[in-house]
MDAnalysis code that builds the backbone (N, CA, C; Angstrom):
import MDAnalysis as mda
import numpy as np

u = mda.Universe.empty(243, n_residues=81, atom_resindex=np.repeat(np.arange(81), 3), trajectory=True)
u.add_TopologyAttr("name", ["N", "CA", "C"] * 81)
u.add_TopologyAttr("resid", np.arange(1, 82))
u.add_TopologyAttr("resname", ["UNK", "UNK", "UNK", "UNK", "UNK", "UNK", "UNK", "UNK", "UNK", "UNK", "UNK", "UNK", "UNK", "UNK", "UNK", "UNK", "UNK", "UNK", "UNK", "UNK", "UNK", "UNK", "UNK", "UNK", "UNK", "UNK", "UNK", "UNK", "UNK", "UNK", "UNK", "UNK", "UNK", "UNK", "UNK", "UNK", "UNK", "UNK", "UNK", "UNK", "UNK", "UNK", "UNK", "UNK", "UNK", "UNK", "UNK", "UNK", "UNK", "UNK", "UNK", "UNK", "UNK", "UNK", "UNK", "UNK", "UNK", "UNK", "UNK", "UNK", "UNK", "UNK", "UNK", "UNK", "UNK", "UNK", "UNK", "UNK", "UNK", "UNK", "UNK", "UNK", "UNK", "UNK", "UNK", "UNK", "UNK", "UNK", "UNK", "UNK", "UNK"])
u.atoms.positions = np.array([
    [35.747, 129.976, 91.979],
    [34.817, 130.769, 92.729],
    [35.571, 131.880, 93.460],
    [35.148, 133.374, 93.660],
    [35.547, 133.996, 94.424],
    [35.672, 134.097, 95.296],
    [36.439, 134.520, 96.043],
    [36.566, 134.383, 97.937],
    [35.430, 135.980, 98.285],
    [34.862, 135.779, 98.999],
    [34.103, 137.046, 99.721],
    [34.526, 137.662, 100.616],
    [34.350, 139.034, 100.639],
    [35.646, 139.720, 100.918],
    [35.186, 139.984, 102.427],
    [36.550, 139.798, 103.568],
    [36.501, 139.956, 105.137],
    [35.104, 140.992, 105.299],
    [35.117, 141.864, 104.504],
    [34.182, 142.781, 105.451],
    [32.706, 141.988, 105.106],
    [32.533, 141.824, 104.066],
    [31.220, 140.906, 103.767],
    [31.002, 139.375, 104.603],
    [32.160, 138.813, 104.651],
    [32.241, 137.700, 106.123],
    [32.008, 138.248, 107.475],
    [32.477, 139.527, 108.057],
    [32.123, 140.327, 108.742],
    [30.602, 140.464, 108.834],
    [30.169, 141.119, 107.929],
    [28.344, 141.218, 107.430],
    [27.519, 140.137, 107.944],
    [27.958, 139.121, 107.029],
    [27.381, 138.575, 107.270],
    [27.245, 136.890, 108.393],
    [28.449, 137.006, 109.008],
    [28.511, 135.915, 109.845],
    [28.709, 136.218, 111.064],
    [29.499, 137.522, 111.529],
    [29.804, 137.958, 112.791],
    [28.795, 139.724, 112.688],
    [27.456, 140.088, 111.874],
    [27.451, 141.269, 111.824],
    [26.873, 141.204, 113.675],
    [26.419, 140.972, 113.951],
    [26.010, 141.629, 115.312],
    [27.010, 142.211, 116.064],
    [28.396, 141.080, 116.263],
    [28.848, 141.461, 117.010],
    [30.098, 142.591, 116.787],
    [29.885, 143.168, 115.583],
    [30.521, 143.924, 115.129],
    [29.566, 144.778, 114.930],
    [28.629, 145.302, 114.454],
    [27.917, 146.179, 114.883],
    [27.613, 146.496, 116.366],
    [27.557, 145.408, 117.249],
    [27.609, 146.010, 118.504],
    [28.524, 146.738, 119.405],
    [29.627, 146.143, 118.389],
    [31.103, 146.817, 118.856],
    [31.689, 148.300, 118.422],
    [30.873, 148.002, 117.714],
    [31.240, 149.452, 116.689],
    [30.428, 150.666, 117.202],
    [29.162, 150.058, 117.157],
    [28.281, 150.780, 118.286],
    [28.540, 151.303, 119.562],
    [29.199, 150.612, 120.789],
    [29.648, 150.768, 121.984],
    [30.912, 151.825, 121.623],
    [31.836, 151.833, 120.813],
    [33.146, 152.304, 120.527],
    [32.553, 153.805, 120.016],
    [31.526, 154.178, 119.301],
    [31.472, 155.361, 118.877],
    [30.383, 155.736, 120.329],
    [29.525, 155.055, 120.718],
    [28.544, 155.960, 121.577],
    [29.811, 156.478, 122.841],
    [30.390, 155.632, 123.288],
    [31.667, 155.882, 124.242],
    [32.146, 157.244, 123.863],
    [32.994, 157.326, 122.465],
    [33.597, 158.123, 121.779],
    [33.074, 159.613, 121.483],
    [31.484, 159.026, 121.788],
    [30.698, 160.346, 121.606],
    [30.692, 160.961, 123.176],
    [30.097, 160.184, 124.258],
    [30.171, 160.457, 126.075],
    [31.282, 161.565, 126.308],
    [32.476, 160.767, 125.515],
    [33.600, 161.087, 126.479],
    [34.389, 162.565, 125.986],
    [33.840, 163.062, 124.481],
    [34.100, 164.396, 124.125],
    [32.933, 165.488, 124.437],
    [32.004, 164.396, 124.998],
    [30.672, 165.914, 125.604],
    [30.697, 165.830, 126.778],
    [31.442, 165.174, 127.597],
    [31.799, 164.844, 129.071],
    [32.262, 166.195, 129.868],
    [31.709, 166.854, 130.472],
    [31.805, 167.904, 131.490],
    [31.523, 167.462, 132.650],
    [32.347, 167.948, 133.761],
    [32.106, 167.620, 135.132],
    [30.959, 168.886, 135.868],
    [30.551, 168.853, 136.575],
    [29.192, 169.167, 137.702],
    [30.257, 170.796, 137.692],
    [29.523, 171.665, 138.079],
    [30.319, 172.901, 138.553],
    [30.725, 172.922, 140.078],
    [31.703, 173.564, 140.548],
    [31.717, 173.199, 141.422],
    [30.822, 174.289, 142.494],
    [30.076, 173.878, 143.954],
    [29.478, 174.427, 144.210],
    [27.887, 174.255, 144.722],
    [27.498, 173.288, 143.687],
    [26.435, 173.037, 143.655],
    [25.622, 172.167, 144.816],
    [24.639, 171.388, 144.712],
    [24.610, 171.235, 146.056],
    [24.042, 169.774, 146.003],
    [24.392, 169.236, 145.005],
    [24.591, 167.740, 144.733],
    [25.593, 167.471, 143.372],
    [25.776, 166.074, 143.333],
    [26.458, 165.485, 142.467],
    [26.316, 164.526, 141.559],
    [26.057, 164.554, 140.070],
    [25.473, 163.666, 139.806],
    [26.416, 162.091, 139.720],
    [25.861, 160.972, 139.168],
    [26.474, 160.211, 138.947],
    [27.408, 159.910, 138.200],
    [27.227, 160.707, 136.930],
    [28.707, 161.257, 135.769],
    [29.793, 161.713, 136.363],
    [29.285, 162.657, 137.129],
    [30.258, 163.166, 137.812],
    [30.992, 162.095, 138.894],
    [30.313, 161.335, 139.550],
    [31.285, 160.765, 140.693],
    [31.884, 159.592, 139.685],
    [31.238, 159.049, 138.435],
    [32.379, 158.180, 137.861],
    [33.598, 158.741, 137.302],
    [33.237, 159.785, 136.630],
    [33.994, 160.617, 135.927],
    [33.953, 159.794, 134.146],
    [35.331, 160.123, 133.803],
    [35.569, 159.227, 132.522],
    [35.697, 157.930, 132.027],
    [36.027, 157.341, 133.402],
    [36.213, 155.495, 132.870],
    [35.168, 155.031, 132.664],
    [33.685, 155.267, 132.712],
    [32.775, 154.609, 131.676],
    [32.803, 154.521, 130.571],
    [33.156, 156.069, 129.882],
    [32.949, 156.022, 128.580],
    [34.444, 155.032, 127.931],
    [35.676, 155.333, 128.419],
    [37.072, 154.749, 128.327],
    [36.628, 153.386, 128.405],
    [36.135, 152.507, 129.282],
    [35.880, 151.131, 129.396],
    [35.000, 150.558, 128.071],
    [34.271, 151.604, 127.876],
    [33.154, 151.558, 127.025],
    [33.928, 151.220, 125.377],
    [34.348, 152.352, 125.176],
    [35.364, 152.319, 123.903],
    [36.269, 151.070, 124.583],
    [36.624, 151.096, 124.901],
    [37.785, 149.500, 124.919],
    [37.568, 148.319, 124.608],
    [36.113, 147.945, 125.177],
    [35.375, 146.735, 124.875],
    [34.078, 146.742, 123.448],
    [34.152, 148.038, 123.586],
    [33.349, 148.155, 122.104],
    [34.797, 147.429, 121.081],
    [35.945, 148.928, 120.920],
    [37.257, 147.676, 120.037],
    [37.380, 146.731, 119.967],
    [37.390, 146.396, 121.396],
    [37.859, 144.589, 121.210],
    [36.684, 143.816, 120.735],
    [35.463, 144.285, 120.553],
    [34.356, 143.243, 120.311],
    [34.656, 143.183, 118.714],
    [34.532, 144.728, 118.271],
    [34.553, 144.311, 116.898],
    [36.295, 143.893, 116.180],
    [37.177, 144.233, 117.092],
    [38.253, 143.589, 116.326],
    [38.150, 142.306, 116.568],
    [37.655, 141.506, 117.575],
    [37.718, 140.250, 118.143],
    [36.644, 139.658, 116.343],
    [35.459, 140.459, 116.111],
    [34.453, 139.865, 114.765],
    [35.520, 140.069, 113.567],
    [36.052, 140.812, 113.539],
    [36.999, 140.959, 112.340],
    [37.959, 139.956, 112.290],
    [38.364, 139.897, 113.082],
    [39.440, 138.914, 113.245],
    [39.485, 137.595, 112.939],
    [37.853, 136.985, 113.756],
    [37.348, 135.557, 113.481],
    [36.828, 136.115, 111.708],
    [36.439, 136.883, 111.285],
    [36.290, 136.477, 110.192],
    [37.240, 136.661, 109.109],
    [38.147, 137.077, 108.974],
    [39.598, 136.976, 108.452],
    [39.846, 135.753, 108.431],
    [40.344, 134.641, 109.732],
    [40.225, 133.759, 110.172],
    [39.566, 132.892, 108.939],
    [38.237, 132.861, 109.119],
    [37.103, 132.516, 108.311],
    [37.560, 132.537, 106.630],
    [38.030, 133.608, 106.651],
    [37.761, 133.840, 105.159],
    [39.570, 133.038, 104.724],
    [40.563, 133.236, 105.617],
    [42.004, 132.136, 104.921],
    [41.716, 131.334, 105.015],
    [40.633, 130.355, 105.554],
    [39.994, 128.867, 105.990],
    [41.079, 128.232, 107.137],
    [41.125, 129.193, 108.244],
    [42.196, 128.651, 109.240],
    [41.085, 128.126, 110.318],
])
């Protein structure tokens, strides 16, 4: 019998949490290159602005680790460890 290949163990045993990871890692990825700060001047501040970048940075970090963490268990999965 054939072995099924990591990304299809991926698919189909860990897909959520690799789609969710993958998800978080690009929407982050997307934040943090359209990310402009407030001008200065103005006469409030929004909330982007007072976090600045570590949302989107936190964001991508734990998006990675979710889906390397699904990849991983299913690698795992698929040498029968």
């Amino acid at each position: 019998m054939n072995k099924m290949s990591t990304l299809g163990l991926v698919l189909r045993w860990y897909g959520l949490e690799f789609g969710s990871g993958m998800t978080a890692l690009i929407l982050s990825a997307l934040g943090l290159m359209n990310f402009k700060p407030d001008p200065p001047g103005i006469a409030y501040q929004s909330l982007a602005d007072m976090l600045g970048i570590w949302p989107y940075v936190l964001g991508m970090a734990v998006g990675a680790f979710t889906a390397g963490r699904a990849w991983r268990r299913a690698s795992a999965f698929r040498k029968g460890d």
